[in-house]
KOLMIDREN-821478 format. One record per residue (C-alpha): x, y, z; residue in one letter. Coordinates in steps of 0.2 Angstrom, whole numbers, padded with zeros to 4 digits, always signed. Each point is the difference from the previous one (the first is absolute). Layout:
XYZA...
This chain:
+0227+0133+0029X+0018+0001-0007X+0010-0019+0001X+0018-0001-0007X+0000-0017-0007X+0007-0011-0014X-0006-0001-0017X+0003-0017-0009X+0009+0001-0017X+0013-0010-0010X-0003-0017-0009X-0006-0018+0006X+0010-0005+0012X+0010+0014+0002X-0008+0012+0011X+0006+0020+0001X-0008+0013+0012X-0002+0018-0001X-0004+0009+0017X-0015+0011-0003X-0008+0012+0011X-0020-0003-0007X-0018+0002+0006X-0005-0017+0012X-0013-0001-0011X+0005+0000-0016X+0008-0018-0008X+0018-0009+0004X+0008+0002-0018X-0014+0015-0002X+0002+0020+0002X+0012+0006+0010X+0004+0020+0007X+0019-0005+0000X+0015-0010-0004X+0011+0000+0014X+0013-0015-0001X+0000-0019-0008X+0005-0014+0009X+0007-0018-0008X-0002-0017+0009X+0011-0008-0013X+0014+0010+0005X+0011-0006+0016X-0004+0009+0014X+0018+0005+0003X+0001+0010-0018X-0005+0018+0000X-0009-0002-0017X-0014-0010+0010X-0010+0016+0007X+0002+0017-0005X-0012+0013+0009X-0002+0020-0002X+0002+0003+0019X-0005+0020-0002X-0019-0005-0006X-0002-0014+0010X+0003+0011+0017X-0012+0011-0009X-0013-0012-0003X+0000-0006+0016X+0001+0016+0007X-0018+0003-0013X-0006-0016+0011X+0004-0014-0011X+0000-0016+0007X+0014-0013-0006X-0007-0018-0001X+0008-0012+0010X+0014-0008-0013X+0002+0019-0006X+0003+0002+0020X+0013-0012+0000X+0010+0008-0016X+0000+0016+0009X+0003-0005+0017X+0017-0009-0009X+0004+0016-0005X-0002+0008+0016X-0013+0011-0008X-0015-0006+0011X+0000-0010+0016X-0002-0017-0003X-0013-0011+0002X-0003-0015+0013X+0004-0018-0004X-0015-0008-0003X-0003-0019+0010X+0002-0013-0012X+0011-0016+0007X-0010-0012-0012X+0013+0011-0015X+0015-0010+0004X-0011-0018+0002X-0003-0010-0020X-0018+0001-0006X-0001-0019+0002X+0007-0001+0018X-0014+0015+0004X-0014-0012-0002X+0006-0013+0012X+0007+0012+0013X-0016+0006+0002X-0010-0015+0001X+0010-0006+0013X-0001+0014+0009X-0020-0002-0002X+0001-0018+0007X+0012+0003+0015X-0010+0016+0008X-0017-0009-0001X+0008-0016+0009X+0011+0008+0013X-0014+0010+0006X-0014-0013+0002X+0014-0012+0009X+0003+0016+0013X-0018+0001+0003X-0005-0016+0006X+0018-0001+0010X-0006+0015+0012X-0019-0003+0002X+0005-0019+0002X+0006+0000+0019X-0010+0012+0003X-0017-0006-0005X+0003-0019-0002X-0005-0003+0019X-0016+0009-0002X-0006-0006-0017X+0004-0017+0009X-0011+0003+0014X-0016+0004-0012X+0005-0014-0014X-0003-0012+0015X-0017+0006+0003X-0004+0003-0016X+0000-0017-0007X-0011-0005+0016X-0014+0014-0002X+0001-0004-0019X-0002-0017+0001X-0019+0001+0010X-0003+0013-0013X+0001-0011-0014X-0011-0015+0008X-0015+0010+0004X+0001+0008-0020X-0001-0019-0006X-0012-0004+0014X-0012+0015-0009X+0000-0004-0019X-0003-0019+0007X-0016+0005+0010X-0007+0009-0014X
């Protein structure tokens, strides 16, 4: 299967991107059938310099059946090439790594206590007069149950 996708290059630190139409199977920085543009994070996203793409080959490839990766989607879909892909879900982005941790430890405590307090609030008036009724007659029924279990081991 074809993918267009990015293949790593430049020095520590300082990443640059060629977009390559390759095999899905062979390597990220390995073989590849074509180079079809570069891409440059470093670069502001309002300069032109920052991605340049050969739109003739990449209509092509996709025409072959070559499937961009999702970041590769996202370059062309800024350039109107291919449609853009959905937003992915994350609200924990915007949230500090430390303030993560506490979030959701709270949010593991309150769920856990707000649903044992609604339980008991709505079997309570429904079941506390007849649980009373039996707690009445249990403690009678128990307590002749207990005397003859002491009277036994004494007889014996």
């Amino acid at each position: 299967m074809l993918k267009i996708r990015l293949s790593m290059g430049g020095a520590k630190k300082r990443p640059v991107y060629k977009i390559v139409v390759a095999d899905s199977r062979s390597s990220r920085d390995g073989r590849f059938i074509e180079k079809v543009g570069f891409f440059n994070p470093l670069i502001p996203k309002t300069k032109k310099e920052r991605v340049n793409l050969e739109v003739e080959r990449i209509k092509y490839w996709i025409g072959k059946g070559a499937k961009p990766t999702l970041r590769v989607s996202r370059i062309l879909g800024e350039a109107e090439i291919y449609p853009m892909p959905p937003k992915g879900n994350n609200p924990q982005k915007a949230i500090p790594k430390k303030d993560r941790k506490k979030d959701k430890s709270e949010e593991k405590e309150a769920p856990k206590a707000e649903p044992k307090k609604e339980e008991p609030k709505k079997e309570a008036p429904k079941a506390a007069a007849p649980k009373a009724e039996p707690k009445k007659e249990a403690p009678k029924a128990a307590a002749p149950k207990a005397e003859p279990k002491k009277e036994e081991p004494k007889k014996g």
